[in-house]
matplotlib code that plots the C-alpha trace (Angstrom):
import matplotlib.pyplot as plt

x = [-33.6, -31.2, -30.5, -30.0, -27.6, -25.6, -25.7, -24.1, -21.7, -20.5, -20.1, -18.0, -15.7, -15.9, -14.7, -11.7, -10.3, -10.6, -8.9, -5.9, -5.6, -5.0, -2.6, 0.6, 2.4, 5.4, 2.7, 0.8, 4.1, 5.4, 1.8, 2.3, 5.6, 4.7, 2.1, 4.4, 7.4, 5.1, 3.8, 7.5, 8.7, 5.6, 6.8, 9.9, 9.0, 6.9, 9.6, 12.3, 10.1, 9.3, 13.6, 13.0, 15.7, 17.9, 20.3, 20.6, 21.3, 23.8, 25.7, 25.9, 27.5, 30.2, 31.0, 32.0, 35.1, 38.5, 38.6, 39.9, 39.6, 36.0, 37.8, 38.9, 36.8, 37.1, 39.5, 42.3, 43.2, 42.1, 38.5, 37.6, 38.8, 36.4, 33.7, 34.2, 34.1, 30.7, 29.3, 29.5, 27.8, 24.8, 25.4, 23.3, 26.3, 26.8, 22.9, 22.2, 25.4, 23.6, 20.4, 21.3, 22.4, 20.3, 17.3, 19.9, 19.8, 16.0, 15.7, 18.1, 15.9, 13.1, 11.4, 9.9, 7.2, 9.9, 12.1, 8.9, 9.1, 12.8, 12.3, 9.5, 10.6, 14.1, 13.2, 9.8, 11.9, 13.9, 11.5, 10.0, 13.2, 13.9, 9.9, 10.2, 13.6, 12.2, 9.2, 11.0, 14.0, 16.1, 19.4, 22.6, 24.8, 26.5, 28.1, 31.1, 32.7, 31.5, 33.7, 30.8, 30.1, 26.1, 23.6, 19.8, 18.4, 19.0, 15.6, 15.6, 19.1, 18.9, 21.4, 20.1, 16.8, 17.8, 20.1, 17.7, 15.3, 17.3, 19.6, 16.2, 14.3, 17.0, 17.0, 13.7, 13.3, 16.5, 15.2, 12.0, 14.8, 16.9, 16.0, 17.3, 16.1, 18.9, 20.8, 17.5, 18.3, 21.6, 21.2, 18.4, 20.9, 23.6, 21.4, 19.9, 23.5, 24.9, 22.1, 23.0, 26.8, 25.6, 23.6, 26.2, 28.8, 26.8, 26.5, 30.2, 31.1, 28.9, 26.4, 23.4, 22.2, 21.4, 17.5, 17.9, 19.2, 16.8, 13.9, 15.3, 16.0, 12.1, 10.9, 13.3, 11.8, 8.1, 8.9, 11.0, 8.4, 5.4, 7.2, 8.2, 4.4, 4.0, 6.5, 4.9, 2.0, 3.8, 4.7, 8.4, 10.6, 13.6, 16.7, 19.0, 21.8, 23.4, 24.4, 23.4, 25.5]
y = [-16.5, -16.2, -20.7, -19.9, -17.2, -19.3, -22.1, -20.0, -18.6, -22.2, -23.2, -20.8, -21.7, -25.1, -24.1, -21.4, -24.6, -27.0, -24.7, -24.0, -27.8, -28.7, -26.4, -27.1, -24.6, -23.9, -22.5, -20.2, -18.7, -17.9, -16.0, -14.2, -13.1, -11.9, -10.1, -8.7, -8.1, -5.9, -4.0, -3.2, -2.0, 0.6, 1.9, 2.2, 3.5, 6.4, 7.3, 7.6, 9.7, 12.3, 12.4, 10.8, 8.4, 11.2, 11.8, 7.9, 7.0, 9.8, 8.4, 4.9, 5.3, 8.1, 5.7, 3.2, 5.3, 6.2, 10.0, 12.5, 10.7, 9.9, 7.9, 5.0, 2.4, 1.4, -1.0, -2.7, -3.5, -6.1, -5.5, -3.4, -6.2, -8.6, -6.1, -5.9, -9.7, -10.0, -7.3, -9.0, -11.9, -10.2, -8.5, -9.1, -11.3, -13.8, -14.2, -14.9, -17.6, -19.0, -18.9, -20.7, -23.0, -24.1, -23.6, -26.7, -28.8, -29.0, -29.2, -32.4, -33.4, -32.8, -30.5, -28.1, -26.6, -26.3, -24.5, -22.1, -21.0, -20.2, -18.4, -16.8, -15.2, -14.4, -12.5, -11.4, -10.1, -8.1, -6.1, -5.7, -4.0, -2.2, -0.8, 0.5, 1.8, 4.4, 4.2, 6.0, 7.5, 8.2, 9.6, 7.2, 8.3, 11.5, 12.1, 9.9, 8.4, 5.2, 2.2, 0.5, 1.3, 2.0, 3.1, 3.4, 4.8, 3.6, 2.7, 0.0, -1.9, -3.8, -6.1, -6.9, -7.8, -10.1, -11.7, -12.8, -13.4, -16.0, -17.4, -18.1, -19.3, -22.0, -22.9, -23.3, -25.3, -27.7, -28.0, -30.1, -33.1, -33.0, -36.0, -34.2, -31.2, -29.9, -30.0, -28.0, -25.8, -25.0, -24.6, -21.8, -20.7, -20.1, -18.5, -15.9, -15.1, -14.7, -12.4, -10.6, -10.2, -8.6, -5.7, -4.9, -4.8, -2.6, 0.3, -0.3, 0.5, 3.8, 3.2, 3.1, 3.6, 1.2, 1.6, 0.9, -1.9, -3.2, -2.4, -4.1, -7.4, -7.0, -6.9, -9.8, -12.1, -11.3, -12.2, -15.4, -16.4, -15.8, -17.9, -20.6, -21.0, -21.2, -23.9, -26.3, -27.0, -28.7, -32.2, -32.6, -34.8, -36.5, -36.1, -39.0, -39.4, -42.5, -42.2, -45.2, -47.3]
z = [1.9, 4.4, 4.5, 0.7, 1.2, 3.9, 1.6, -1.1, 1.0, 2.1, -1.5, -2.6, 0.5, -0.2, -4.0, -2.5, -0.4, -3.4, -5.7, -2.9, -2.2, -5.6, -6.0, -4.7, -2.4, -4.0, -7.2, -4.9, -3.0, -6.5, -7.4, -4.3, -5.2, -8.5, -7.1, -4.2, -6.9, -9.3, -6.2, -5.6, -8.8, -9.0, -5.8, -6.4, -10.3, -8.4, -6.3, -8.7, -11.0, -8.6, -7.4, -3.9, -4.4, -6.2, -2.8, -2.2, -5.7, -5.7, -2.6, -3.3, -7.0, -4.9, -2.9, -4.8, -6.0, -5.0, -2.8, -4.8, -8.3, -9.2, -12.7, -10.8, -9.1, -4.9, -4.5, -6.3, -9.4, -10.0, -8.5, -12.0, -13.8, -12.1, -12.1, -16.0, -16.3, -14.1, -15.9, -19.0, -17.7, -17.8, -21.9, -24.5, -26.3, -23.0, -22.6, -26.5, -26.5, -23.2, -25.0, -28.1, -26.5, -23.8, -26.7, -28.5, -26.1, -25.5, -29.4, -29.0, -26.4, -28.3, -25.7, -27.3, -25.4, -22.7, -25.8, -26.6, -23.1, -23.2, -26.4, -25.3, -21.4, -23.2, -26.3, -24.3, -21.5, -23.9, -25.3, -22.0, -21.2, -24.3, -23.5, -19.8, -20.5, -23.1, -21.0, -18.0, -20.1, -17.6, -18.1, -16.8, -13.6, -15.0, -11.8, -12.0, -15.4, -16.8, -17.2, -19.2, -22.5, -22.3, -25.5, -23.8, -20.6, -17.1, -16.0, -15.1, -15.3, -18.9, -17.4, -14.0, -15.5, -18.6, -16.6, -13.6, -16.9, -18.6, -15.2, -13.4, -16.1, -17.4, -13.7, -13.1, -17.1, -15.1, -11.7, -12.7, -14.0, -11.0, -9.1, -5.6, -3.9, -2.4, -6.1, -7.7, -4.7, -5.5, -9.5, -7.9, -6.0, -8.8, -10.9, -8.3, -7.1, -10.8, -11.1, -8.2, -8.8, -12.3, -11.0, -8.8, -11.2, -12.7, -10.1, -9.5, -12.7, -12.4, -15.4, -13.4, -9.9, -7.6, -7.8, -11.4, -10.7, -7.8, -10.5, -13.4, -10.7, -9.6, -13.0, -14.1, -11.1, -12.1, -15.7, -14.9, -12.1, -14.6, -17.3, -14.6, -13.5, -17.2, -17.5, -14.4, -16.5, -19.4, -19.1, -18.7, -20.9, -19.2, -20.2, -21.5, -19.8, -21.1, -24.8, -26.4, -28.3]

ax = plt.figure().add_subplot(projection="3d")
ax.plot(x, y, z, "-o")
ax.set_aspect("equal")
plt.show()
């Protein structure tokens, strides 16, 4: 009994390093990261629910404006300006022009399980937004004035996680037809970082607070990540880059 319990044992090792093998690593670092990412945002959910992060949240967003007047922004000009310019990159009109047309261009290419996915992790991400932010309901910043026009709850940022949902998922639907790593790097790179500059815009313009926003980027990279692993199974279709004649 015990030989056939040691010979059980060794199988299903044998079976664990088969299955790890053929998986490349890249795969199992992005299930580890959904699986650390979703562990974050329930902590940080909890937390916010019972007010822990109430005296944090509260200094950050009065911070980020000018002593005396709580109606204009820290820093020049100029700075609100920008800050309303990369907050729009992350609005529901920006993302749905960058959808249509990336969703175009794999039609013209005529990949369309690559266009399903697209579809799907946007519009999917969206109501997975819409659904935690009545979900959570909680009231915006009310402790400074907004220089955002905002119409649902601030739990978590809307913005911060449709734009990491769309900008990471066109990145990881381009990377695959890059030829070298160092330029599916960088189109990683742009998208993560135009991801970040939009939830910050968002606390500066005092419409949510900053654990909003570093739950609704969480949730955005679990989605995207989920959607990407998705994505690596389906055979990729190359795209022409010589018109023909």
């Amino acid at each position: 009994m015990e030989t056939k319990h040691l010979h059980q044992s060794d199988s299903s090792l044998v079976r664990v390093v088969r299955f790890i093998r053929g998986r490349e690593p890249i795969v199992l670092f992005g299930m580890l990261a959904v699986v650390l990412l979703s562990w974050g945002f329930v902590e940080l959910a909890g937390e916010v629910t019972e007010g822990d992060t109430a005296t944090f949240d509260r200094w950050a967003v009065l911070n980020l404006r000018q002593d005396g007047d709580l109606s204009q922004p820290l820093g020049p000009a100029w700075l609100a300006e920008a800050g309303r310019d990369l907050t729009g990159l992350g609005g529901i009109s920006v993302l749905l022009i960058a959808i249509a047309a990336s969703a175009g261009f794999l039609a013209i290419n005529r990949s369309y399980r690559l266009l399903l996915v697209l579809l799907v992790s946007a519009f999917g991400g969206m109501g997975m937004s819409l659904m935690m932010k009545h979900w959570f309901s909680r009231p915006r910043p009310d402790i400074v004035p907004h220089l955002s026009h905002v119409y649902t709850s601030s739990f978590p940022s809307g913005h911060s996680m449709m734009s990491a949902v769309v900008y990471l998922t066109l990145a990881a639907l381009i990377a695959p037809v890059l030829r070298h790593f160092w330029v599916r790097v960088y189109v990683i790179a742009v998208a993560v970082f135009l991801s970040f500059l939009v939830g910050v815009s968002r606390v500066y313009m005092g419409v949510h607070y900053p654990t909003d926003v570093l739950a609704g980027w969480a949730a955005g990279l679990v989605w995207a990540l989920l959607c990407w692993l998705i994505a690596r199974a389906i055979p990729v279709r190359r795209i022409q880059t010589q018109m023909r004649p």
